[in-house]
C-alpha positions as CSV (number, residue, x, y, z in Angstrom):
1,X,124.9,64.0,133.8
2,X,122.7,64.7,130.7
3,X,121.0,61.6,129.9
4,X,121.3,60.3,126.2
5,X,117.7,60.6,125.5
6,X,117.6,64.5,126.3
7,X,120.0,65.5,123.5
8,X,119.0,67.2,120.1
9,X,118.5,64.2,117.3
10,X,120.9,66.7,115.3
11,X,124.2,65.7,113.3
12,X,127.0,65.8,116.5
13,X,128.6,68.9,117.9
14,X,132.2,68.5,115.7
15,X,130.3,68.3,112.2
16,X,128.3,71.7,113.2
17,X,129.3,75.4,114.3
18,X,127.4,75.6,117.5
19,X,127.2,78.8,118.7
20,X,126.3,80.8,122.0
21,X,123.3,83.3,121.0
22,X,120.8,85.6,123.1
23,X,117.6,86.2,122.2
24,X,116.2,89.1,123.5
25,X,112.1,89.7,124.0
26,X,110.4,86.4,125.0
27,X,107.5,87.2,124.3
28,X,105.9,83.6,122.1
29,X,108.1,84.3,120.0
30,X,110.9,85.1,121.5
31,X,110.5,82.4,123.9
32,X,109.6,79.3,121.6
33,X,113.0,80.5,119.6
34,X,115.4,80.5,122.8
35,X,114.5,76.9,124.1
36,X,114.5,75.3,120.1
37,X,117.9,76.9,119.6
38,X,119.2,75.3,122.8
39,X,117.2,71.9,121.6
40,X,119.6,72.2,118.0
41,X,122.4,71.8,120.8
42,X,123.2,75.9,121.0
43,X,124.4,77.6,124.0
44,X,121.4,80.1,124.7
45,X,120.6,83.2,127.2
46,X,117.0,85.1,126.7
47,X,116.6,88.6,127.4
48,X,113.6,89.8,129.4
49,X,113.1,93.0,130.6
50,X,110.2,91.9,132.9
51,X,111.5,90.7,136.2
52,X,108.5,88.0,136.9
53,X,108.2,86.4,133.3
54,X,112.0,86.3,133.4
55,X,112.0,84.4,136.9
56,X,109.5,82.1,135.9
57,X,111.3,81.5,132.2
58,X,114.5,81.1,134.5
59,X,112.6,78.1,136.6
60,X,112.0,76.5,133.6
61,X,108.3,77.6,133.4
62,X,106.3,78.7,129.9
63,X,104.1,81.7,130.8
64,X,101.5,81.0,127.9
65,X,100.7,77.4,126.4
66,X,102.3,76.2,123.6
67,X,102.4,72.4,122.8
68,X,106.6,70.9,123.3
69,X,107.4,74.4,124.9
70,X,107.0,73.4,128.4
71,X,109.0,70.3,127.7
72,X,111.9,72.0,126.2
73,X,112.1,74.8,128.7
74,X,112.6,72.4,131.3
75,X,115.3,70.6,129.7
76,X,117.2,73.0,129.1
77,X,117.1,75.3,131.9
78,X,118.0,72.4,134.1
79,X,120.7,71.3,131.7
80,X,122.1,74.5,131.9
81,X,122.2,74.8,128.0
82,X,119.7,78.0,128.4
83,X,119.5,80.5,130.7
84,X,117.1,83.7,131.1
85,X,118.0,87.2,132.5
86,X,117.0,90.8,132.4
87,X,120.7,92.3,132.0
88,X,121.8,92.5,128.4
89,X,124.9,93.0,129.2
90,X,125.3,89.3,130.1
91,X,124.4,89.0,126.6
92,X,126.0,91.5,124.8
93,X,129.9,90.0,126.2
94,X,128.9,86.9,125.6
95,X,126.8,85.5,122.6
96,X,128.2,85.5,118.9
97,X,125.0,86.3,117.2
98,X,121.6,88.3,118.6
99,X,118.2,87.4,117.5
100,X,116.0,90.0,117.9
101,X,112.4,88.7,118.8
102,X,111.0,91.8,120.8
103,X,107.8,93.4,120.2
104,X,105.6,95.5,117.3
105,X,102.3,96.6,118.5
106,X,100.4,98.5,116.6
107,X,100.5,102.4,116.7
108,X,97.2,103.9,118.8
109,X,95.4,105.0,115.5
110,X,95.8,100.9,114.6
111,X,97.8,101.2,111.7
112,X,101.2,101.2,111.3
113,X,104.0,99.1,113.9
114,X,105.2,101.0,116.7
115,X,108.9,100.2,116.3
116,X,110.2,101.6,119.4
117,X,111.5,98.2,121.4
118,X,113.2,96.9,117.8
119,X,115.1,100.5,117.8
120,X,115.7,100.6,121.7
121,X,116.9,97.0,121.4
122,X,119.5,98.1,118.9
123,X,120.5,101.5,120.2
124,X,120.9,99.6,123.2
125,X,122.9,96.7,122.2
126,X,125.3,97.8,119.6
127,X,127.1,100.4,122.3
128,X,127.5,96.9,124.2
129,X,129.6,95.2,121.4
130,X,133.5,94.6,121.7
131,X,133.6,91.9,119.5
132,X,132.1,91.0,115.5
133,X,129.0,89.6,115.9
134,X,125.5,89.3,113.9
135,X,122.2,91.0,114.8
136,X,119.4,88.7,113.5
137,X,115.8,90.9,113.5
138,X,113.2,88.1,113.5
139,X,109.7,90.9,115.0
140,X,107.4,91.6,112.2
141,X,108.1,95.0,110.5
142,X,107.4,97.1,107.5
143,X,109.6,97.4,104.6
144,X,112.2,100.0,105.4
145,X,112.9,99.4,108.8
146,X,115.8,97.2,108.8
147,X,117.6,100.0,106.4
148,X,116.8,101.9,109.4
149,X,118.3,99.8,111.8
150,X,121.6,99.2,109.3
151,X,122.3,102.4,109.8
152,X,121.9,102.7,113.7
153,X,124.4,99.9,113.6
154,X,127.0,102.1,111.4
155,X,126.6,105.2,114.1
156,X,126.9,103.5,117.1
157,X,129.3,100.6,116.7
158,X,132.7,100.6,118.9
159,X,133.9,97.6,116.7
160,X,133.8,96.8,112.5
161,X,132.4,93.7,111.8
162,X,128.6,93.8,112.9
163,X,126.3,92.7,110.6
164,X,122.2,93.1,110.8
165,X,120.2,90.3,108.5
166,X,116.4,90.1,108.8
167,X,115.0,87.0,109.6
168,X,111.4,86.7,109.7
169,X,109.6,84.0,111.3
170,X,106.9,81.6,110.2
171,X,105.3,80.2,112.8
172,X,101.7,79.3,113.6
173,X,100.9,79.3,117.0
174,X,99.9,76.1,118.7
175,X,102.9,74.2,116.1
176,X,105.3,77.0,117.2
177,X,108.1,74.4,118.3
178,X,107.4,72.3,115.4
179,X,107.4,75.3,112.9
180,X,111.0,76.5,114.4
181,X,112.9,72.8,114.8
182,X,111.4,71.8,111.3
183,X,110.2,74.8,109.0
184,X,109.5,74.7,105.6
185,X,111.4,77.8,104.5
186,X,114.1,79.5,106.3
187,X,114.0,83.3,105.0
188,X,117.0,85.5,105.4
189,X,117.9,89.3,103.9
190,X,121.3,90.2,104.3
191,X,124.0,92.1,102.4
192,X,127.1,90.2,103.3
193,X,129.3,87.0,103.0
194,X,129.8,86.6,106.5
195,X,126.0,87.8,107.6
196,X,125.3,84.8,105.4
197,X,128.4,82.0,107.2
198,X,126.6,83.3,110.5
199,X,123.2,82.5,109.2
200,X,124.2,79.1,108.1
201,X,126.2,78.2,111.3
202,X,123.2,78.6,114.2
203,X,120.5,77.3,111.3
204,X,123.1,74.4,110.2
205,X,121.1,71.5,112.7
206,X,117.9,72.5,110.9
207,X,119.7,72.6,107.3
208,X,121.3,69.4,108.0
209,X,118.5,67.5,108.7
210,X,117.3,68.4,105.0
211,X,114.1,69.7,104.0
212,X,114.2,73.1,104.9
213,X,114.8,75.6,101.7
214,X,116.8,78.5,102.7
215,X,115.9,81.5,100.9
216,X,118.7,84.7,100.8
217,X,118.0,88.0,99.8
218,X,117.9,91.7,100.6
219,X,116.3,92.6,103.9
220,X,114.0,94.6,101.7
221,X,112.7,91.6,100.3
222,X,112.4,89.6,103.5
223,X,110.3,91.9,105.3
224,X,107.8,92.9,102.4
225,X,107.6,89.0,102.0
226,X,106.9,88.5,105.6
227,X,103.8,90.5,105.2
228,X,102.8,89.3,102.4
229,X,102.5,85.8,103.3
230,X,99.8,86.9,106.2
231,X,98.4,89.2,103.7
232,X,97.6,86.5,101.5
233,X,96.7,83.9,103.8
234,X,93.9,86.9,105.9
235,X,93.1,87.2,102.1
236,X,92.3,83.6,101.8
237,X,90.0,83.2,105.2
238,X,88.2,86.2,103.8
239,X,87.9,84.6,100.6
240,X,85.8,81.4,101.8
241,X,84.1,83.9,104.3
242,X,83.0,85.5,101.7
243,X,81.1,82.9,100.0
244,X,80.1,81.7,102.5
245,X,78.2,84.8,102.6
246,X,77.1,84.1,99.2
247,X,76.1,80.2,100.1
248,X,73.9,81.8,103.3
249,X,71.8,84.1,100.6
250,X,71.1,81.1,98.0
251,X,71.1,77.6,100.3
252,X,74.4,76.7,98.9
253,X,76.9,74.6,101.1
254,X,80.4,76.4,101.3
255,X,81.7,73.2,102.7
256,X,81.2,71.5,99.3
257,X,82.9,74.8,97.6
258,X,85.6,74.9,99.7
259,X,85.8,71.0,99.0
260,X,85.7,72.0,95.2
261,X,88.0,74.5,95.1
262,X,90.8,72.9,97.3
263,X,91.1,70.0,94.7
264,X,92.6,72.5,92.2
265,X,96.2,72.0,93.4
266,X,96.7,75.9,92.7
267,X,94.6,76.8,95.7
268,X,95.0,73.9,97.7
269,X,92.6,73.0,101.1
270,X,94.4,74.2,103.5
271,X,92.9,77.7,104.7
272,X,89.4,77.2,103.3
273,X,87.5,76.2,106.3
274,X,85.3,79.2,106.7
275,X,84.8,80.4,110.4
276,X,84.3,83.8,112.1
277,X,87.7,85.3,110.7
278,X,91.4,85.0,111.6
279,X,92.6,86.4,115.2
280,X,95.7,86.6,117.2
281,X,98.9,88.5,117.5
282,X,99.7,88.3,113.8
283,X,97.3,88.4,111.2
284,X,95.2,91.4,112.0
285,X,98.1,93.2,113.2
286,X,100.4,92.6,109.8
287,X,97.8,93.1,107.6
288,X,96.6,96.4,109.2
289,X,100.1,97.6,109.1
290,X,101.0,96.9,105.6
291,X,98.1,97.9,104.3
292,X,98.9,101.2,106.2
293,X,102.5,100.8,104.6
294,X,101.5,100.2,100.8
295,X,99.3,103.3,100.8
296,X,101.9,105.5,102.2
297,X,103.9,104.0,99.0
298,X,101.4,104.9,96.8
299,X,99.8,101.5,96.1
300,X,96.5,102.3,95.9
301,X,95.4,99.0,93.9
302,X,97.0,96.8,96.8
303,X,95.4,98.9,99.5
304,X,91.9,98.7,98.1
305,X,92.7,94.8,97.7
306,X,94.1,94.8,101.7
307,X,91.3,97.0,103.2
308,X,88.4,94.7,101.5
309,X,90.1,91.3,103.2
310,X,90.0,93.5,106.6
311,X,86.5,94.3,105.8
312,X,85.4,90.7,104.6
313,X,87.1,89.6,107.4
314,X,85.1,92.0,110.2
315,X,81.8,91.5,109.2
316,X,81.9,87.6,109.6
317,X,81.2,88.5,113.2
318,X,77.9,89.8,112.6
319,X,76.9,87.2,110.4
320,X,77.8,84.6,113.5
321,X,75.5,86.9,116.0
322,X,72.9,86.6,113.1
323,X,73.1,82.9,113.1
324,X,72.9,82.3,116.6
325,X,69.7,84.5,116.9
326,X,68.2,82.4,114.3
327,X,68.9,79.2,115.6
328,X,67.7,80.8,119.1
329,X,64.0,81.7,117.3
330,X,64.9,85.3,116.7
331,X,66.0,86.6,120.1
332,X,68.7,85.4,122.3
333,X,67.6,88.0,125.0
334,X,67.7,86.0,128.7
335,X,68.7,83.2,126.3
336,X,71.8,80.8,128.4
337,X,74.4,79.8,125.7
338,X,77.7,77.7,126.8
339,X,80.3,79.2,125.4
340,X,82.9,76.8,123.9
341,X,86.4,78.4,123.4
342,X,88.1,81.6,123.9
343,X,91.5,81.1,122.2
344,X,91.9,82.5,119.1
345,X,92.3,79.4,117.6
346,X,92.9,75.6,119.1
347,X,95.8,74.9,120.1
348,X,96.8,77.9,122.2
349,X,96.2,80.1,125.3
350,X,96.1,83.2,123.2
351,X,93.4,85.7,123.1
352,X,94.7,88.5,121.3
353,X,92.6,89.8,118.9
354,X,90.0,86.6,119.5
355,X,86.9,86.4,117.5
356,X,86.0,83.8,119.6
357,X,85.7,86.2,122.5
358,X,84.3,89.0,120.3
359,X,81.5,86.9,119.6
360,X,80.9,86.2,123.3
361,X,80.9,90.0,124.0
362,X,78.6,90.3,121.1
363,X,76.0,87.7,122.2
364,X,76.5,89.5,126.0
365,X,75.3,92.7,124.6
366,X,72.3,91.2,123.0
367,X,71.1,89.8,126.0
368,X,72.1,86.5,126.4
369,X,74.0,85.0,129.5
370,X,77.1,83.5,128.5
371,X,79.2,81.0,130.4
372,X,82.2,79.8,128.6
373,X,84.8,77.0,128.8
374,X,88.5,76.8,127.2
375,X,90.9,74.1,127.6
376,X,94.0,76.8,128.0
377,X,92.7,80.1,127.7
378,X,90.6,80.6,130.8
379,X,93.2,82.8,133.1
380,X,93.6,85.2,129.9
381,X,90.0,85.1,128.6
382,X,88.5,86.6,132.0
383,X,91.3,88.9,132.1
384,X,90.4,90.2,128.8
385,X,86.5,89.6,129.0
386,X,85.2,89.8,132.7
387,X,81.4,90.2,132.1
388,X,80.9,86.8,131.3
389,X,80.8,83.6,133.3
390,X,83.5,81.3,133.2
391,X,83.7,77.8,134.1
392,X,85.7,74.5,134.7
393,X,84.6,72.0,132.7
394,X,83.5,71.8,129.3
395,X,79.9,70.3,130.8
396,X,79.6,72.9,133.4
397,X,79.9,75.2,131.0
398,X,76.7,73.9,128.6
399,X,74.7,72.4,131.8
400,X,71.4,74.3,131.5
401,X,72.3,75.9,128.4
402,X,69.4,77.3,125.3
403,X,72.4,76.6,122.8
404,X,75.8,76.3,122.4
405,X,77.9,78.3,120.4
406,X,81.6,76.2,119.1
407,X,83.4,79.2,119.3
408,X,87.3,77.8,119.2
409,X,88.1,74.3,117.8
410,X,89.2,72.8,120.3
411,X,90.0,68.8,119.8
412,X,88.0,68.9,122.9
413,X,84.5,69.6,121.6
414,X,85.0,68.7,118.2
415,X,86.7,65.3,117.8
416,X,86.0,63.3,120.8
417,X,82.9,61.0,119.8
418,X,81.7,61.1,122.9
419,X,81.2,64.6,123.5
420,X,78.2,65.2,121.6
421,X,75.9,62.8,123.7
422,X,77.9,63.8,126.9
423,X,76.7,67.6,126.6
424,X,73.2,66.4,125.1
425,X,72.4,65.3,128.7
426,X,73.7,68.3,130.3
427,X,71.9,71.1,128.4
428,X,68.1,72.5,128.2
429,X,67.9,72.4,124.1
430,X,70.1,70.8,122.1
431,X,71.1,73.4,119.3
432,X,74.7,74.0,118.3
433,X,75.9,76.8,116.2
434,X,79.2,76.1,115.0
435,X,81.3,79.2,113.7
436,X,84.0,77.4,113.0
437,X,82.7,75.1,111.0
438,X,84.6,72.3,112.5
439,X,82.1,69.7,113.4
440,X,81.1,66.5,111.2
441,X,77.4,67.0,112.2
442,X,76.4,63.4,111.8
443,X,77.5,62.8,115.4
444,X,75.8,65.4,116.7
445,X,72.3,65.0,114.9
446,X,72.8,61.5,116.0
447,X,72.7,62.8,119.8
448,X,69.4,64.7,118.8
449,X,71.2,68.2,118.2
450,X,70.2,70.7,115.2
451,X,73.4,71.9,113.8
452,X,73.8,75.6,112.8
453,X,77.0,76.4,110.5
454,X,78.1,79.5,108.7
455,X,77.6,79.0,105.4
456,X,75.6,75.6,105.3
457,X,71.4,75.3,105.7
458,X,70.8,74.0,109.0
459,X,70.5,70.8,110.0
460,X,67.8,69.0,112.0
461,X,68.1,65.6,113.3
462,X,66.7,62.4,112.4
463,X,63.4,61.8,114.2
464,X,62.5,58.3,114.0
465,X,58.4,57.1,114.2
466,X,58.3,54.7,116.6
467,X,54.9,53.9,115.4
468,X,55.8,50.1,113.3
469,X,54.7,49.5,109.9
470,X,50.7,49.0,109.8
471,X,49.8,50.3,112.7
472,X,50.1,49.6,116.4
């Protein structure tokens, strides 16, 4: 019997059109989309082609950390509400609307989406239809492509009445649950009356609820807005890493400029914490392929504008290995630096694309020995990264160390108050370079650290003479 506690804090089942939908790919996305639909009280079966991930999704399991997932995957596998498989066919009788959530790598020469799972999700599905339903695309893909897809629909359909919207999501990973039960925007290009009923139906708990805009337009406009939103916020990250740049050549602190500029409620704080660039599955991937998209339009003042954030963007990782060989006297070779963080940002276990562990490769190749710590991302991090050590604990990772490099943000390192005396004991020189930027140095320079910060002059700390006034 499902206990009271477990249900969906949404409006009850005969004021809403709950629905029985599939999503197929779960992947983060996919995954994080299957169990919040069947947490908004849906009837939900994910699609996954990979026998193993779809076992351990079917046992209730999350193969990657996300904060809530693990929770709501339990649930509702055991309350029966979802369910995994690798047949789409059990999905393709059975759910009244598709979300789409498989992958778009980038092409070899790093440009453009390889499309070929969206297409062989729809070439396959849409044969498999005996009944009116809507396809919801919710991967990340250039402009043009759900035209493309529209008409794949219109050649292979046994049945009128299939309708194909675009959907993009919004989420940032590590508040991917958060981000899908309560987004800001819901953004949806369709061409039809009932794509739009279908829309509001399986998004009616969210709408309900209130503050959630929903935004309807042409799929056109969806999925060149989709990469414009990462376009713009890689072109803000680059924007602070760029003068922070500019605060390294004249002793300026980009902290205060940052501080400056985020009052002016046009630009706003969030975003200008400057760092060694954005990571992850999304943000160098979009903006590499719609830069590679605008210029096959013809765009050659938005190229120029995309290619110099991806540029901005690259060379922050030099100027961290720069930094770090300063703060090491010049050298790091035979240098021992714990390495703190691997994710591409706190809050997951994702290391695509990772500065953090580019940096570590970096400093590896110069020499130093590297032994690194993450609170999620250690199974994935020595998959991707094998030459360096790896180790346990936080401490075990410093103990011994020349200096520490903050590489991911991790709550962890920089929040808890204790930390920076803890791993003052623990190490051979207390020198921290931060390339995040996330530290309040006072407690650290209080714990006898010098602090090293992209963008900032470094900080020494306080030495107090114990010699009292007048002389012994």
């Amino acid at each position: 019997m499902r206990r009271a506690a477990h249900r969906p804090r949404t409006p009850t089942r005969e004021k809403l059109d709950l629905m029985r939908v599939s999503v197929i790919g779960c992947g983060h996305l996919g995954t994080t989309h299957a169990a919040a639909m069947a947490e908004l009280g849906h009837e939900v079966i994910g699609i996954e082609l990979d026998q193993e991930k779809c076992l351990l999704l079917a046992a209730g399991q999350a193969p990657f950390f996300e904060p809530g997932l693990a929770e709501l995957l339990a649930r509702h596998t055991a309350s029966g509400r979802l369910r995994f498989s690798d047949q789409l066919t059990d999905a393709a009788g059975w759910a009244e609307l598709h979300f789409l959530a498989v992958g778009t790598p980038l092409d070899p020469d790093g440009q453009g989406y390889q499309t070929d799972q969206v297409v062989g999700a729809v070439r396959s599905l849409v044969p498999l239809l005996h009944e009116p339903c809507t396809i919801v695309g919710k991967s990340t893909v250039a402009v043009g492509t759900a035209e493309r897809l529209r008409e794949i629909v219109e050649q292979l359909a046994n049945v009128p009445g299939i309708e194909l919207v675009w959907n993009p999501e919004f989420l940032r990973e590590g508040r991917a649950v958060e981000d899908t039960l309560r987004p800001d925007r819901i953004l949806v290009g369709l061409g039809s009356p009932e794509a739009r009923k279908a829309v509001e139906a399986v998004y009616a708990p969210i709408l309900a609820a209130g503050g959630t805009e929903l935004i309807v337009t042409d799929p056109a406009t969806a999925e060149v807005a989709k990469s414009a939103a990462n376009a713009y916020l890689a072109a803000k990250i680059s924007f602070i890493n760029a003068m922070a740049e500019v605060c390294e050549l004249t002793g300026a602190d980009v902290t205060e400029v940052a501080r400056t500029l985020g009052i002016d409620q046009r630009i706003g704080p969030l975003g200008m914490r400057p760092g060694i660039g954005y990571g992850g599955g999304c943000l160098p991937k979009d903006l590499s392929a719609f830069t590679h998209r605008v210029r096959e339009l013809g765009a050659g003042g938005a190229t120029e504008l995309l290619a110099a954030v991806d540029t901005v963007n690259r060379g922050r990782l030099e100027a961290a290995v720069a930094l770090a060989e300063r703060a090491a006297g010049g050298s790091l070779e035979g240098a021992r630096i714990g390495f703190l963080g691997a994710s591409f940002k706190a809050g997951t276990s994702d290391v695509r694309d990772s500065p953090a562990l580019r940096l570590a490769d970096r400093l590896h190749l110069r020499g130093a020995v590297v032994v690194l710590h993450d609170p999620q991302a250690l199974a994935g991090a020595h998959r991707a990264l094998p030459v360096v050590q790896y180790r346990e604990t936080a401490l075990e990772a410093v103990a011994g160390a020349d200096l520490v490099v903050l590489g991911t943000d991790w709550p962890d390192y920089v929040t808890d108050p204790q930390f920076p005396a803890r791993a003052a004991g623990a190490v051979r020189l207390p020198i921290l370079v931060d390339v995040r930027t996330a530290v309040d140095p006072l407690p650290w320079l209080a714990a006898g650290w010098s602090v090293w910060q992209l963008g900032r002059p470094a900080q020494q700390p306080t030495v107090l003479d114990p010699t009292p006034p007048g002389g012994a």
